[in-house]
C-alpha positions as CSV (number, residue, x, y, z in Angstrom):
1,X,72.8,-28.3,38.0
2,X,74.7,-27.2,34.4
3,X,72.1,-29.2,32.7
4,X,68.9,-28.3,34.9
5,X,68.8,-25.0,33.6
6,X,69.0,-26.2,30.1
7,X,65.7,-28.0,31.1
8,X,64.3,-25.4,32.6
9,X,64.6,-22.7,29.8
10,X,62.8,-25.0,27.6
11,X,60.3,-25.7,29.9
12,X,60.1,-21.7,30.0
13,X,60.1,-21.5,26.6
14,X,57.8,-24.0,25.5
15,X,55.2,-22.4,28.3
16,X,56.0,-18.9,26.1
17,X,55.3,-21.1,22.8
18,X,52.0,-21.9,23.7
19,X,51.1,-19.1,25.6
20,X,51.9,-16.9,22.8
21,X,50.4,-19.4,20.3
22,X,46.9,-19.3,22.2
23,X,46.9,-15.7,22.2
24,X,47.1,-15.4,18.2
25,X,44.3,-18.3,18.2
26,X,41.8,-16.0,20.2
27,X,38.6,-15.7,18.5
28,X,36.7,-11.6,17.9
29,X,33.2,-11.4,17.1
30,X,32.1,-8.2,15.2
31,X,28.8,-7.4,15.5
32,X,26.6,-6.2,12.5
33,X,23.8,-4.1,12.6
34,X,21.6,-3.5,9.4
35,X,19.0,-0.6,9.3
36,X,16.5,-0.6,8.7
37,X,16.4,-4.2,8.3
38,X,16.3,-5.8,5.3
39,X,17.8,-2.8,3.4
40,X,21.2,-4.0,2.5
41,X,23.2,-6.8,1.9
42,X,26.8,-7.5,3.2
43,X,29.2,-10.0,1.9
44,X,32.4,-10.8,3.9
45,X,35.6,-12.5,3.9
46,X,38.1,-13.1,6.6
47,X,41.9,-14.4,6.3
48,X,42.0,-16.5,9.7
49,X,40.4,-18.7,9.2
50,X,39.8,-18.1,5.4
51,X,36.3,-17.6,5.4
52,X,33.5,-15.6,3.1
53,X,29.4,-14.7,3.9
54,X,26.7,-12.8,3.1
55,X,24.3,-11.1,5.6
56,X,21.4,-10.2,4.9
57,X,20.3,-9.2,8.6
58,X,22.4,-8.1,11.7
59,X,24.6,-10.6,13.1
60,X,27.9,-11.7,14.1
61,X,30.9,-12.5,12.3
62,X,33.7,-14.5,14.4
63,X,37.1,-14.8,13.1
64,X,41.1,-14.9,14.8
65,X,42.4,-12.0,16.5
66,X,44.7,-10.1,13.6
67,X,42.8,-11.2,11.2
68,X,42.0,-9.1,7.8
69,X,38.2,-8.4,7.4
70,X,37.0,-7.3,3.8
71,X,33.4,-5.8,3.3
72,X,31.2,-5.2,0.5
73,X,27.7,-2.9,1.6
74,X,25.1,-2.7,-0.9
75,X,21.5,-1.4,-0.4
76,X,18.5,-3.2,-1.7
77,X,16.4,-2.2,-4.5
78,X,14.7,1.0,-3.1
79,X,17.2,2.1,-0.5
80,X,20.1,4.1,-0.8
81,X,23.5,3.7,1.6
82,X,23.6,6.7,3.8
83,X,26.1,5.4,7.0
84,X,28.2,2.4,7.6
85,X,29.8,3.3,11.2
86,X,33.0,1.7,12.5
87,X,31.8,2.2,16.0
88,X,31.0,5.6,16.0
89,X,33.2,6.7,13.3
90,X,31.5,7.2,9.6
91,X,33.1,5.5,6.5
92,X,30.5,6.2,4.2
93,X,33.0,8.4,2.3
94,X,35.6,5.5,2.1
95,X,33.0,3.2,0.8
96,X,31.3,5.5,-1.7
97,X,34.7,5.8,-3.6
98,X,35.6,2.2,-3.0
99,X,32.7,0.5,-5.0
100,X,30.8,-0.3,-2.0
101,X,33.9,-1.9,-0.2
102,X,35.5,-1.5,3.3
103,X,38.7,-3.3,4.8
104,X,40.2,-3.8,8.4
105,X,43.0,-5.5,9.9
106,X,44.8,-6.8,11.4
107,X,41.8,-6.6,13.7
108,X,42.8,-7.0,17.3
109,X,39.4,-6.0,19.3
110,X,36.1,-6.6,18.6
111,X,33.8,-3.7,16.9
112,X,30.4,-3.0,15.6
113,X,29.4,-2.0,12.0
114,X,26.2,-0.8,11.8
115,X,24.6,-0.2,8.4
116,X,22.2,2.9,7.8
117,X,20.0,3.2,4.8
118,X,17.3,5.3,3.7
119,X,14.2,4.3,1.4
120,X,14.3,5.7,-1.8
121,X,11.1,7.8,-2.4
122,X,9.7,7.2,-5.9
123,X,9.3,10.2,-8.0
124,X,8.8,11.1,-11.1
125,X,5.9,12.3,-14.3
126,X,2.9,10.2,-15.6
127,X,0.8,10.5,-17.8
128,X,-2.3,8.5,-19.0
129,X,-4.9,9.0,-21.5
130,X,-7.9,7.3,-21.7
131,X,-8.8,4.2,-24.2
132,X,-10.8,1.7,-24.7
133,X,-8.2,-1.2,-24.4
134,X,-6.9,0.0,-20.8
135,X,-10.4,-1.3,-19.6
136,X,-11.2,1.5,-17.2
137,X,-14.9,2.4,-16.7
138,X,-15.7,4.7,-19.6
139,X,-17.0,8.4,-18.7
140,X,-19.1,9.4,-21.4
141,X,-20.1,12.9,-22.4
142,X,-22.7,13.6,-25.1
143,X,-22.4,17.7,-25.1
144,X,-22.3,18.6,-28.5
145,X,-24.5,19.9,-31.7
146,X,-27.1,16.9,-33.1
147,X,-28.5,17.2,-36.2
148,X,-30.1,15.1,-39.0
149,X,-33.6,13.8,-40.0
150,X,-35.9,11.7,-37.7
151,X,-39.7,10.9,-38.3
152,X,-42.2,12.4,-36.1
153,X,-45.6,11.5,-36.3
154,X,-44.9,9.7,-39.9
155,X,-43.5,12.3,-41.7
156,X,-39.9,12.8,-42.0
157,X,-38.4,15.8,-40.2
158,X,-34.9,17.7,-39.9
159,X,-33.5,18.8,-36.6
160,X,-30.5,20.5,-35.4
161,X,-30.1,20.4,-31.3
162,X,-27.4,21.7,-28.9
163,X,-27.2,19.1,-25.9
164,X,-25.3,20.4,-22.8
165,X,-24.0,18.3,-20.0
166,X,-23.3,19.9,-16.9
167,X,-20.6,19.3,-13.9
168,X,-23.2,16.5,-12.2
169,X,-24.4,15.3,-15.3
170,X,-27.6,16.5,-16.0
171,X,-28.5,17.4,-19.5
172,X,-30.5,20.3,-21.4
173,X,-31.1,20.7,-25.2
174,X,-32.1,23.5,-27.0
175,X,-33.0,23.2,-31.2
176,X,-35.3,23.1,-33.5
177,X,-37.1,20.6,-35.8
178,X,-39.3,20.8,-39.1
179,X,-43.0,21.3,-38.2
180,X,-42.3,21.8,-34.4
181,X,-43.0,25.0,-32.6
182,X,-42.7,26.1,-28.9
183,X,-45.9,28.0,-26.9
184,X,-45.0,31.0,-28.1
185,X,-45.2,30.0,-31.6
186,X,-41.2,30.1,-32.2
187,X,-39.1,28.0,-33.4
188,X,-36.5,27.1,-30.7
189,X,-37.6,24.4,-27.9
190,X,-35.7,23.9,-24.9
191,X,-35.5,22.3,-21.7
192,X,-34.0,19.9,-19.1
193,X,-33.5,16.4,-20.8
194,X,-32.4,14.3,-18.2
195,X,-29.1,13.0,-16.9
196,X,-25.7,10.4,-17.8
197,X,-24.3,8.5,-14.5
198,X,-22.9,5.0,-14.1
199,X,-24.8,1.7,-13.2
200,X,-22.6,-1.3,-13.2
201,X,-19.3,0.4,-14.3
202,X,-20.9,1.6,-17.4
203,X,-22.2,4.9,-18.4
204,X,-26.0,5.0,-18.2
205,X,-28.2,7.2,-19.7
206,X,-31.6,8.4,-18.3
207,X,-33.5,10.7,-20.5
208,X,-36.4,12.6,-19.7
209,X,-38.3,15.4,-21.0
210,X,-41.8,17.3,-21.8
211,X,-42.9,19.7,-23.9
212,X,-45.7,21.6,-24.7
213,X,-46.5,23.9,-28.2
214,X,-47.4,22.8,-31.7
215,X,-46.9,20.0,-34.0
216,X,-47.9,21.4,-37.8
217,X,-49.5,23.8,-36.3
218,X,-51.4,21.7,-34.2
219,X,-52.0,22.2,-30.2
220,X,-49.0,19.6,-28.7
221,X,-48.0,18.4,-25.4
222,X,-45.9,15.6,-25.0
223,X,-43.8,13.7,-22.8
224,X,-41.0,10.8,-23.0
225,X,-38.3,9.3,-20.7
226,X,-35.4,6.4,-22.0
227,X,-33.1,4.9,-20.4
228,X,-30.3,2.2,-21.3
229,X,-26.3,1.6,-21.0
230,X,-24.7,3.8,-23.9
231,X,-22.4,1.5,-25.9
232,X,-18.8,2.8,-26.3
233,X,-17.8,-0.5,-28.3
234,X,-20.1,-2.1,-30.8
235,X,-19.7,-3.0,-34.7
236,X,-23.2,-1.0,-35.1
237,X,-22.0,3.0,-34.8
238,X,-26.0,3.4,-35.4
239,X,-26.8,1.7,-32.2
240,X,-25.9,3.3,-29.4
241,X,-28.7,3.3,-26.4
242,X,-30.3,0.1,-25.9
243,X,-32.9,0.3,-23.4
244,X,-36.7,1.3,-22.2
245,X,-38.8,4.1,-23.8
246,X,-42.0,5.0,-22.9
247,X,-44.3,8.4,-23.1
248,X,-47.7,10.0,-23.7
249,X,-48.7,12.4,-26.2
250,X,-51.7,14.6,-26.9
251,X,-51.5,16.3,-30.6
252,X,-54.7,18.2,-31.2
253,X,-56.8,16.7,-28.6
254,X,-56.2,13.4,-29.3
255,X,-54.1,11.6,-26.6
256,X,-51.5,8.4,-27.0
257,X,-49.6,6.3,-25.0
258,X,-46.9,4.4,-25.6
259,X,-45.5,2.0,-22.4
260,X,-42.3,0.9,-21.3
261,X,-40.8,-1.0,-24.2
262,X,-37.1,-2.1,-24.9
263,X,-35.3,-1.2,-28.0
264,X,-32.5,0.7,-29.3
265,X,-31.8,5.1,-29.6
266,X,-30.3,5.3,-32.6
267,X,-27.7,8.3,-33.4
268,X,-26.3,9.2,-36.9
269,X,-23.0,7.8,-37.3
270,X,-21.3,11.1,-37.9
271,X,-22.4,11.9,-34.0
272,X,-21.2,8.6,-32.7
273,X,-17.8,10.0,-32.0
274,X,-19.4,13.0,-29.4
275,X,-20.6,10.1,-27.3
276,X,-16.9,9.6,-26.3
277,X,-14.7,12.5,-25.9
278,X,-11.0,11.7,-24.7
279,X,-9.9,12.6,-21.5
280,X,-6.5,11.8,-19.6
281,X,-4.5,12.2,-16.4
282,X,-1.3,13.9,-15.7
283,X,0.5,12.6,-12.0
284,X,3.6,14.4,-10.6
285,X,5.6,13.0,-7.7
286,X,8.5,15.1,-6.7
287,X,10.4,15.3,-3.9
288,X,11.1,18.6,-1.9
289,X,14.5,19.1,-0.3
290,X,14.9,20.2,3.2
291,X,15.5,23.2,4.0
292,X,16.2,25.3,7.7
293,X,12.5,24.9,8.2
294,X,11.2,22.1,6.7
295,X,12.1,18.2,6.3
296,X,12.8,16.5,3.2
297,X,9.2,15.5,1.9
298,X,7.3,14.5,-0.9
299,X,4.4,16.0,-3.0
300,X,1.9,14.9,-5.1
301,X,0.2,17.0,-7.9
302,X,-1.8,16.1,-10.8
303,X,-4.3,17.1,-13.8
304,X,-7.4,15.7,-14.8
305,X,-7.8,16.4,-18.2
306,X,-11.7,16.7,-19.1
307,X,-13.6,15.7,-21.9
308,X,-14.8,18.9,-22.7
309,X,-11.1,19.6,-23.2
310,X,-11.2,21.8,-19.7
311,X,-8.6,20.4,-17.0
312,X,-9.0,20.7,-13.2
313,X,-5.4,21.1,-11.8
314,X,-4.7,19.6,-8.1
315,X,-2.4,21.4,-5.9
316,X,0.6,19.7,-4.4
317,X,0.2,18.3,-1.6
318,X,2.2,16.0,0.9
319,X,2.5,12.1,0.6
320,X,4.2,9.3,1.9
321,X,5.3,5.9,0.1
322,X,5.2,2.6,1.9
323,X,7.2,-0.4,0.4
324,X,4.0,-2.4,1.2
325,X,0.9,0.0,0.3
326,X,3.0,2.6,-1.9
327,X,1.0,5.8,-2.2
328,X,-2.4,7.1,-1.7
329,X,-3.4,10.1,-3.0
330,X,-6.9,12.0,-3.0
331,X,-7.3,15.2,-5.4
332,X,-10.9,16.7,-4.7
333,X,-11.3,20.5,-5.3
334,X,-9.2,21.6,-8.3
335,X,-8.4,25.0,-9.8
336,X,-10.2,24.9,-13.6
337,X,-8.3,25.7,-16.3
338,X,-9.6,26.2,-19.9
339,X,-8.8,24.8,-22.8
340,X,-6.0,26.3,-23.4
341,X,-4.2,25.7,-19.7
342,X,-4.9,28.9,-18.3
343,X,-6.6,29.9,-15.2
344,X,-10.5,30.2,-15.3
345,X,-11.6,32.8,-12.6
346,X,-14.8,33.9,-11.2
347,X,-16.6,36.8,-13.3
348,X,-18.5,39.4,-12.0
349,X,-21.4,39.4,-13.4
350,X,-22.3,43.1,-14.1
351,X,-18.9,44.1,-15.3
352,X,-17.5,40.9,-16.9
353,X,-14.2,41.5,-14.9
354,X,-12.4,39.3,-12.6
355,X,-13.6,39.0,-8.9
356,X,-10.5,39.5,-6.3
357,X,-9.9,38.7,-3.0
358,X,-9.2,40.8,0.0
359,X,-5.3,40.8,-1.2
360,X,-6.6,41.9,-4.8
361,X,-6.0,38.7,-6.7
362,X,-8.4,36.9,-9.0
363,X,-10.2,34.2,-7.7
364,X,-10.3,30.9,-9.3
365,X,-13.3,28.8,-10.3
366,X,-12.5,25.5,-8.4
367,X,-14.4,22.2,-9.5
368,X,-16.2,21.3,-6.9
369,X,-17.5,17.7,-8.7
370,X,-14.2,16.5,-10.1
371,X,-12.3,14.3,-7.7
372,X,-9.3,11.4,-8.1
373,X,-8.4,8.7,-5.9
374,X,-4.7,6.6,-6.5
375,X,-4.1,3.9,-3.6
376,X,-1.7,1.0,-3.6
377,X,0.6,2.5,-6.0
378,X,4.0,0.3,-6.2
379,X,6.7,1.5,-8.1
380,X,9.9,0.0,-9.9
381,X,13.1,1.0,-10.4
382,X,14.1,0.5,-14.3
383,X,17.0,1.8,-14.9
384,X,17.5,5.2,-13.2
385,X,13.4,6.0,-14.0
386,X,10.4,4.8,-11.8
387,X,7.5,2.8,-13.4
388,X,4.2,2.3,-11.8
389,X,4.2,-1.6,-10.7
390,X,0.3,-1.6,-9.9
391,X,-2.3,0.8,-8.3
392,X,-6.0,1.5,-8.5
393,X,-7.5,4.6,-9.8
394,X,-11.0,5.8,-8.9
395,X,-12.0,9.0,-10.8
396,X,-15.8,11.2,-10.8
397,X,-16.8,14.0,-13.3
398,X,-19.9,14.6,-15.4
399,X,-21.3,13.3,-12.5
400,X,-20.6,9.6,-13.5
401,X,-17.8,7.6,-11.9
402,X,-15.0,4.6,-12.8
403,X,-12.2,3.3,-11.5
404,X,-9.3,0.7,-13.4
405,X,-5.9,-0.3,-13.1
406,X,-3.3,2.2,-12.5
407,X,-0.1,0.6,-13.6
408,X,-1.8,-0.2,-17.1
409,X,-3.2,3.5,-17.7
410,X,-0.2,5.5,-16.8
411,X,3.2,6.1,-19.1
């Protein structure tokens, strides 16, 4: 019996031993939840066993029970870390002034972390201004004063015109010329003279026009039309519409034709430059805070800086940006501004004052023919400043249109 119980206690014991030993073997799983997913990236390590990972997406991470567990939470580019949960309890505040790391242990029941980030909104000023070498469709704009010597009629003549181009396009000139008189026996002609638009992303010019007085004090009426792509880049300034010309003519009762036939407009160097006036964009993406009323948001304004040297300015309005179609934006209906920034508003004719609304304020000439279109735009991150990664731009004034690459023509 004195040496059964001997036995017996380390039969007891060695039950204990193993016991005890199986308990501290136990395996925990942690799970891991990452949101949205692929937002962050977590890298782990674990002391028992001695073990590291990354994640990437929610999983599980399985290690022995009083184990140490040490995390590192980073967001992706274009996220921020808003919430890592223990359960239901927030350590963001522990992380944030740990470098992004978390540790546990000895862990003794199994938990969840669950990761919560937030997409970054892109934000920011651009700016663009239009050149030749960011190959967007040219807008041309031939408003301006004209003036030289032409031949008419084989004999060499000086003229000085005014040509205006209006919100849709269309053109009317109004000058005079050596020899030339209008039906009431003055000096000045006028009249419609056709219209600029785009054909084939290129600004096309349609010219048309009649008159009717005298030429050297001879009975006149005449009419012409030409039509051809004006040339922004050529190593001939002189030749800038190449194209058709046609029209009739009768000069004292005699009558001539001349039919369609191609060849080239030719404008005095010195006017070459008023073919091609610079115009420009300014985008601003901001994003609002939220307040008792309203969520966190973001807006998108802009100005379309006109070659007349006018800007329409497009009110803010709300936007949203997708990690896989960015942002679209429309602006249509601006408030005009003159050329010095400020407001333009709606005269009253009689007076010359401002008109007001029922609430006595001014009311603002808004261009009606101006619009912008932005879709697709990506966005970087470089450094702590956003940089458009790509994007298309469609744009319509002076009644032409165009459209180019948006990453290339904004700053």
């Amino acid at each position: 019996m004195k040496t059964t119980i001997p036995i017996l206690l380390k039969a007891a014991l060695l039950v204990l031993l193993v016991t005890g030993s199986s308990a501290l073997a136990q395996s925990i799983s942690w799970s891991v939840n990452i949101l949205p997913p692929g937002s962050s990236v977590i890298t782990w390590s674990t002391t028992s066993p001695v073990a590291n990972g990354t994640l990437t997406k929610s999983g599980k991470i399985t290690f022995n029970s009083l184990s140490n567990i040490d995390f590192h939470f980073a967001a992706n580019p274009g996220y921020q870390l808003i919430h890592v949960l223990k359960n239901a309890e927030d350590e963001i505040v522990w992380v944030n002034s740990h470098g992004g790391n978390d540790s546990f242990g000895p862990v003794k029941k199994a938990h969840t972390i669950t990761v919560i980030c937030e997409q970054l909104n892109p934000t920011g000023n651009f700016t663009g201004t239009y050149t030749d070498a960011k190959n967007l469709t040219a807008i041309a704009d031939v408003t301006g004063n004209y003036n030289g010597t032409t031949t008419i009629k084989n004999t060499s003549r000086t003229y000085n015109a005014d040509v205006a181009m209006d919100d849709s396009g269309k053109l009317s000139a109004m000058g005079t010329a050596t020899g030339i008189a209008n039906k009431d026996g003055g000096p000045l002609v006028s009249g419609s003279a056709g219209s600029v638009k785009t054909v084939d992303d290129k600004p096309y010019a349609d010219l048309k026009g009649s008159f009717k007085g005298s030429v050297d004090g001879k009975p006149a009426t005449t009419s012409g039309a030409a039509s051809g792509d004006l040339v922004f880049e050529t190593s001939d300034p002189q030749t800038q519409l190449a194209g058709t010309a046609s029209g009739s003519a009768v000069v004292d009762g005699k009558k001539s034709t001349a039919k369609p036939t191609a060849g080239n407009l030719n404008v005095p160097a010195a006017d070459v430059f008023k073919l091609k006036k610079s115009w420009g964009l300014t985008l601003s993406i901001v994003e609002v805070p939220a307040t008792a009323k309203v969520k966190k948001h973001v807006t998108a304004s802009g100005v379309l800086r006109l070659t007349s040297g006018e800007s329409s300015k497009f009110l803010p309005k709300k936007v949203t940006y997708s990690k896989k179609t960015g942002y679209i934006v429309s602006f249509a209906s601006g408030q005009k501004l003159d050329t010095l920034g400020n407001p333009v508003y709606v005269k009253n004719p009689k007076t010359g004052a401002n008109k007001l609304d029922s609430k006595g304020n001014p009311i603002s000439v808004i261009d009606k023919k101006s619009t912008v279109k932005i879709s697709k735009m990506l966005l970087n991150r470089s450094d702590r400043a956003w940089v458009p990664a790509s994007g298309l731009m469609e744009y319509k004034f002076l009644g032409q249109k165009g459209k180019g690459d948006l990453a290339s023509f904004l700053d």
